[in-house]
N, C-alpha and C positions, 0 to 999 in steps of 0.2 A: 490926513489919511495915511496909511500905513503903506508899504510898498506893495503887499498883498494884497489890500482892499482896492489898491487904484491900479491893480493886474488885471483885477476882478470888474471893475466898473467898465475897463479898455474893452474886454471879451465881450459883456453886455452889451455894454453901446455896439460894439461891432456885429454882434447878433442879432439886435434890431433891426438897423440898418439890413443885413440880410435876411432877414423875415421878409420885408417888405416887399425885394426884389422874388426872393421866392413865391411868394403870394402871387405875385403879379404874372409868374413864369408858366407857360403853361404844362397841362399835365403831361406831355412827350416830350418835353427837357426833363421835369422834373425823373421821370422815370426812366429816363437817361443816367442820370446821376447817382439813379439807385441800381442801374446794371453796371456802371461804371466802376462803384464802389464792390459788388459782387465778387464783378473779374476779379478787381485786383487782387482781395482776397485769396477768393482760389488760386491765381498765380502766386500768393505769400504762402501759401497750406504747409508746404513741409515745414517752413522757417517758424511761423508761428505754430505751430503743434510741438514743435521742438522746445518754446520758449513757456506752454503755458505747462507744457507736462513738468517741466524743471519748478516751474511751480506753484502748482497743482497736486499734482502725481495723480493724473487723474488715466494714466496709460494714452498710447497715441489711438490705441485704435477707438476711443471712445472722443477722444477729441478732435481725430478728422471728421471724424460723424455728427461733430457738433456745429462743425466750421461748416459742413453741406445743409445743415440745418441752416444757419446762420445766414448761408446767401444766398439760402433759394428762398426765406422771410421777404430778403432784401426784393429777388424778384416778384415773388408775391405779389406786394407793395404795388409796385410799376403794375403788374395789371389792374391789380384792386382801381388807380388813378387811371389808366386809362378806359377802361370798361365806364366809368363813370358817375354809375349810381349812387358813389361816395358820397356825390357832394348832395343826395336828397332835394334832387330840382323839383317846386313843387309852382304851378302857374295856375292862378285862379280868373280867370277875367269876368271885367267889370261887369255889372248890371246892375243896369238904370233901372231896370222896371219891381226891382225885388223892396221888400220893403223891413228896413228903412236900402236905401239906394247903398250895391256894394263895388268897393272902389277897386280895380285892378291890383292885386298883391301876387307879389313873385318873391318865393325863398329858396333860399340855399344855406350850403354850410360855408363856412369859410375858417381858414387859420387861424390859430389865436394868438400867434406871435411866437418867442422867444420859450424853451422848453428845457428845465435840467431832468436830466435822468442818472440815476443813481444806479453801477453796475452791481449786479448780484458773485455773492464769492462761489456758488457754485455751478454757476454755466460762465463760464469765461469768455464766451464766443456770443453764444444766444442771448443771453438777458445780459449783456455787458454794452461796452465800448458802441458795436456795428451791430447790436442786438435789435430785436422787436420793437422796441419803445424807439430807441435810435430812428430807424427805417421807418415805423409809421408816422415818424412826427417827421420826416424830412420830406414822406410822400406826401403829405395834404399844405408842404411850402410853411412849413414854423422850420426856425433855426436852431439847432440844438446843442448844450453843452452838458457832456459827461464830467461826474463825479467818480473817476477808479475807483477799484475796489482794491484796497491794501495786500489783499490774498494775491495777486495778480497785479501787481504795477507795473513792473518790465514790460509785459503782454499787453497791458492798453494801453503804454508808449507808444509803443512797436505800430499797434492797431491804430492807436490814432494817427500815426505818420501817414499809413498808408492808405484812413481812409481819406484823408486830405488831400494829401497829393491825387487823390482817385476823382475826387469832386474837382481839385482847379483846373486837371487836366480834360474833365468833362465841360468844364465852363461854369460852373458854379460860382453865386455869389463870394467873397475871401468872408471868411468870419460865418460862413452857416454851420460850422464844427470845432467844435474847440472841447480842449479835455483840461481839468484842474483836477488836483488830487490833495489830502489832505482833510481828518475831520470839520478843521474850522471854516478851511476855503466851502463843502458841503453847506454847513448852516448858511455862510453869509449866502452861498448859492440861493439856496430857499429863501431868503429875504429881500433877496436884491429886487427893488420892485421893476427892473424889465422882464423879468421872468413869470410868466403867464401861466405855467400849470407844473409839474412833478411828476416824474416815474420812479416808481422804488420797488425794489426787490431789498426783502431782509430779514430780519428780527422783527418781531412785534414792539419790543421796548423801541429801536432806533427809529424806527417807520414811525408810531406815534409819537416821538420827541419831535419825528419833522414835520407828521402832518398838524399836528398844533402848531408850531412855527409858520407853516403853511396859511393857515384858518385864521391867526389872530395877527397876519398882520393889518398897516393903515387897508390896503387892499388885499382883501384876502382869495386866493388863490386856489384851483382846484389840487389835491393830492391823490395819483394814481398810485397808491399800493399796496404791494402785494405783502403781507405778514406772515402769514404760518396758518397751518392748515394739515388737520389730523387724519380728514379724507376715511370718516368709515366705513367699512366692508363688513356687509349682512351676509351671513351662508344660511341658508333654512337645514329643515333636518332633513329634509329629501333630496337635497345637494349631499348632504355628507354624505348619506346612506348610499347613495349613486356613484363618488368619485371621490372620496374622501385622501387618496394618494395623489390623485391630481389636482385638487385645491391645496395638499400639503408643499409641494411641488413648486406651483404657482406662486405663493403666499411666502415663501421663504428665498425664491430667485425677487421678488420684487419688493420687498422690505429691505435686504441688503445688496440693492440696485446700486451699485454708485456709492459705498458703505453709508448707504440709505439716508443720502442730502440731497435727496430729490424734495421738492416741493410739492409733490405729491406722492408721495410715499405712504403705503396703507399704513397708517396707526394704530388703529384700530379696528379689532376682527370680532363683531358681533356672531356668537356659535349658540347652538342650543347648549344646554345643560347635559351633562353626563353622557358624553357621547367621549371617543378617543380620540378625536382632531387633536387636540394639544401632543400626545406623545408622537402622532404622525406627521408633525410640525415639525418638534423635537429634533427627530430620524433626518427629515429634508431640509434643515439648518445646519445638522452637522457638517456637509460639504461647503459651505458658506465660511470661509477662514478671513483671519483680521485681515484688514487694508486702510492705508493710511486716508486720514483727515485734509481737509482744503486745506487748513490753518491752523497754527498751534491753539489758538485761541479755542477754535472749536474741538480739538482735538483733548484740550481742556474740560469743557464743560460737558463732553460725551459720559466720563464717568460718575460725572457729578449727579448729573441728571438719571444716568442706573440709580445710583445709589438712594434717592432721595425717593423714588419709586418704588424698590425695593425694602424699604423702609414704611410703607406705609401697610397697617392693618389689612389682614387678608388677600396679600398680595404674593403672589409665590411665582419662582423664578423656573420655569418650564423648560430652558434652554439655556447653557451661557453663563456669565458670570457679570454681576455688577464689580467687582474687585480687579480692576485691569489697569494698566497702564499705554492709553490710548494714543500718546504722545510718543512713547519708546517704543511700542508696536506695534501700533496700527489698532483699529476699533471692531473689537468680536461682535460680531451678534449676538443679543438678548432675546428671549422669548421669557414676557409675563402674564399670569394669569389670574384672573378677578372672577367676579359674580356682580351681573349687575345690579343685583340688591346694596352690595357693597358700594358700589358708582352712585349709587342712587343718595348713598348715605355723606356721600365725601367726592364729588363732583367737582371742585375746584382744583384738587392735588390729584386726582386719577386722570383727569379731561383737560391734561397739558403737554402739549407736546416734547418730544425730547429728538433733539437733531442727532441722527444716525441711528447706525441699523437694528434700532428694536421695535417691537410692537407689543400690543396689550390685545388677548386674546380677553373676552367678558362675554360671560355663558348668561343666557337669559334661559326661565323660567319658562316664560309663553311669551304671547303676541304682547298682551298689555305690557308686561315686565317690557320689551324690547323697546315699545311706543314711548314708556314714559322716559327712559336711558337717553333715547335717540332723540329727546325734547330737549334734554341737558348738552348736549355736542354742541361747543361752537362753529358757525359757520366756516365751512371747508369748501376748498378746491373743486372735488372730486368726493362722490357716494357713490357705492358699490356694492349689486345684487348677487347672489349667485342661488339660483332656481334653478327648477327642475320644469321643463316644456308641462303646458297646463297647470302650472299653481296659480293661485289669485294673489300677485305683489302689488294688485295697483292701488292699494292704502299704503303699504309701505314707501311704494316708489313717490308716489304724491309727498308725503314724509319728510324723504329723503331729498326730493327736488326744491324742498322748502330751505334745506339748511347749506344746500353744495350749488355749482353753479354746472357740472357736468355729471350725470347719473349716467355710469355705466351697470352692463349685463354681462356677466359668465366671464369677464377677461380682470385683470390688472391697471389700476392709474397710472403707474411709470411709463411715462413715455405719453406726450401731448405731439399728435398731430396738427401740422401748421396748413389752414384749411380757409376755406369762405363760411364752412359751418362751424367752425372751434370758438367752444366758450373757455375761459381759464379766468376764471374770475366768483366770486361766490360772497354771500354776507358776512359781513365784519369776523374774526380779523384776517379771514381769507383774502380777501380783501376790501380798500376803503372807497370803493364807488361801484355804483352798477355796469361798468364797461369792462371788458375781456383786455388781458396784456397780450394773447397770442391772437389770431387770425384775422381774416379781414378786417372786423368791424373794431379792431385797435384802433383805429384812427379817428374813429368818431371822440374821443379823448380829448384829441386838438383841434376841435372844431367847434365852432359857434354859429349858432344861425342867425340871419339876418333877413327882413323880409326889407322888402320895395314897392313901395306901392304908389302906384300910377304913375312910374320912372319912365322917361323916355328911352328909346331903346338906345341908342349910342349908350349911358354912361351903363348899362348891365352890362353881366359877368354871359359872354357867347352862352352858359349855360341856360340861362332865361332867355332868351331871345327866342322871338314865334319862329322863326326858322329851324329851329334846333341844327347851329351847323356844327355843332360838338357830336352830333346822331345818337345818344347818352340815352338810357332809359329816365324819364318822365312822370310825373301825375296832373296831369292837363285835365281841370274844371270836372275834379276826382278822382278821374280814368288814370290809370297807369296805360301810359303809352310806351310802346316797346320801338327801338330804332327800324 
């Protein structure tokens, strides 16, 4: 073995090992550990905002805001595990008299062990190090190691120091966090068979190199992640005709959000035909000026991706310039515009996403024209309405709720609320399973069920026990029982 592979194997093993203990620990240590990790944070804020803007450049005031993102997830978590219902206690008892005879069965969820997660390059804070994926697999007792993300190493050093020191000082297993960095250390990450499930935030190419790595090995492993996702925005023609400056408005502060490396970032702006939205886009893009890229890499492939768009049959440039040098000054906004007869005609080069701040405005015809476009979208993030009080959208919405995993009305997808209701997850390549990476029900991810049937009460988990002295909500012989 190599010195790296048997770094690698150490972390593992020791990651197991603290699964176990986690597992066992209950949920008011556990969510100890995730206030613990919080504090610390917050008490590091100025020092890490300091460290991720130097590289990032993502400005301090949006990255304090990400770090109170970041560990109020963290708190989240801690009630999500103590409230209880996490773990889906379900007790059926016996009867002898039913026929054929049915036997005592008690389920719950449980950890599923040892968990890597892969940090995303543009939330450094959130989908990173002490991020979502991080925090819900440490709330349901799996052990976790981060893979950095290259855009940011210093910053999930730094971050991993402190959130370590945050867990042994709480009393934490040694080995429930550990960080490796590096493409190759990543793969064997994925392979390594003590590792139980995957988090990833990325690119669609790298996500699928690992969720196949993931799927084909001896045991093959769940993969949670997230790809890419063009999140289309329908306006009808009685939205335009109503507030056509303020969807212009809207549409152009939230496309070059974050020089538009938001994961949900409107891509796509389904308009009627022959209306003036595009030159009113135009107008409210122009205050929209360049700003730098996470990475040179991406900062790269920003005008590649103009250009290759701009290139293509019937495609005209409404806003902006594909001809830019994104790397030496930062990434302007683009506004393009099609027909979605064109879409219709060349779907696989129109209906690609392009990272940062442009979008594709596609003028439909009628209802059927929009119907048959909006069959062609691959699965996104984020669908979005903009109607007029009293129109009939609920074929569209129904549509729309088929291909995205959160359909909003009248507002913008930038910006995901971290909630008990938030979905952030949507079919393929939005992403590669049906469970959400933001809000509570993240956690269901690292969990397995497990039933018991006609256990005695010693060796159950207090959450099955007739007593309930956990006080946790319940479904006792069907009933939802509340504490």
């Amino acid at each position: 073995m190599t010195t790296a592979t048997l770094e690698l194997t150490a972390l593992t093993a020791a990651a197991t090992r603290a699964a176990k203990a986690a597992a066992a620990a209950s949920d008011a240590d556990r969510a100890g550990w995730l206030h613990a990790v919080a504090d610390a944070l917050d008490a590091n804020v100025t020092e890490l905002v300091a460290i991720a803007d130097s590289e990032t450049r993502l400005g301090t005031a949006r990255l304090t805001g990400e770090v109170a993102r970041t560990t109020g997830q963290l708190r989240l978590f801690a009630t999500v595990i103590t409230e209880g219902s996490y773990l889906e206690a379900v007790i059926d008892h016996a009867d002898p008299s039913a026929m054929p005879p049915k036997p005592d069965l008690r389920r719950l969820l449980k950890p599923i062990g040892p968990v890597a997660v892969f940090s995303a390059s543009n939330f450094p804070f959130a989908f990173s190090v002490a991020g979502g994926d991080t925090a819900s697999a440490l709330a349901v007792g799996c052990s976790v190691i981060v893979k950095a993300h290259s855009g940011h190493l210093r910053l999930s050093e730094r971050t991993a120091e402190i959130v370590t020191e945050a867990l042994a000082a709480a009393g934490a297993p040694e080995g429930l966090f550990a960080l490796i960095s590096g493409r190759e250390a990543g793969t064997a990450l994925v392979q390594d068979p003590a590792i139980k499930a995957v988090g990833f935030t990325g690119s669609i190419p790298g996500g699928r190199a690992l969720f196949d790595l993931a799927v084909s090995r001896p045991e093959p492993i769940p993969f949670y992640g997230e790809l890419g996702s063009l999140n289309p925005v329908v306006i009808t023609a009685e939205a335009l005709q109503a507030r056509t400056g303020e969807l212009a408005a809207g549409l152009a502060g939230s496309f070059t959000l974050g020089a538009g490396q938001f994961c949900t970032k409107p891509g796509l702006v389904f308009i009627p035909a022959g209306t003036g939205f595009a030159a009113e886009l135009a107008e409210a893009a122009k205050g929209k000026g360049a700003a730098p890229m996470l990475t040179e890499r991406i900062a790269d492939a920003y005008p590649d991706g103009l250009r290759s768009v701009a290139s293509l049959p019937d495609v005209t440039i409404v806003s902006g310039t594909a001809d830019q040098d994104a790397t030496r000054d930062g990434a302007a906004p683009v506004v393009f515009s099609t027909s979605a007869a064109n879409v219709l005609e060349t779907p696989e080069k129109l209906l690609e996403e392009c990272f940062g701040p442009t979008t594709l405005l596609i003028e439909y015809a009628d209802q059927e024209e929009l119907s048959a476009v909006l069959a062609l979208v691959p699965g996104s993030l984020t669908a979005t309405v903009h109607a007029q009080p009293g129109e009939d959208v609920s074929g569209l919405v129904e549509q729309l709720a088929g291909l995205a995993g959160r359909v909003l009305f009248d507002g913008w997808p930038t910006g995901v609320a971290v909630n008990w209701a938030q979905q952030h997850g949507g079919p393929y390549p939005a992403t590669t399973s049906l469970f959400t990476s933001v809000g509570a029900t993240a956690v269901r991810r690292f969990q397995r069920p497990v039933a018991y049937q006609d256990a005695p009460e010693s060796v159950l988990h207090p959450a099955l026990r007739e007593a309930n002295p956990l006080g946790i909500p319940r479904r006792v012989d069907g009933v939802l029982v509340l504490p």
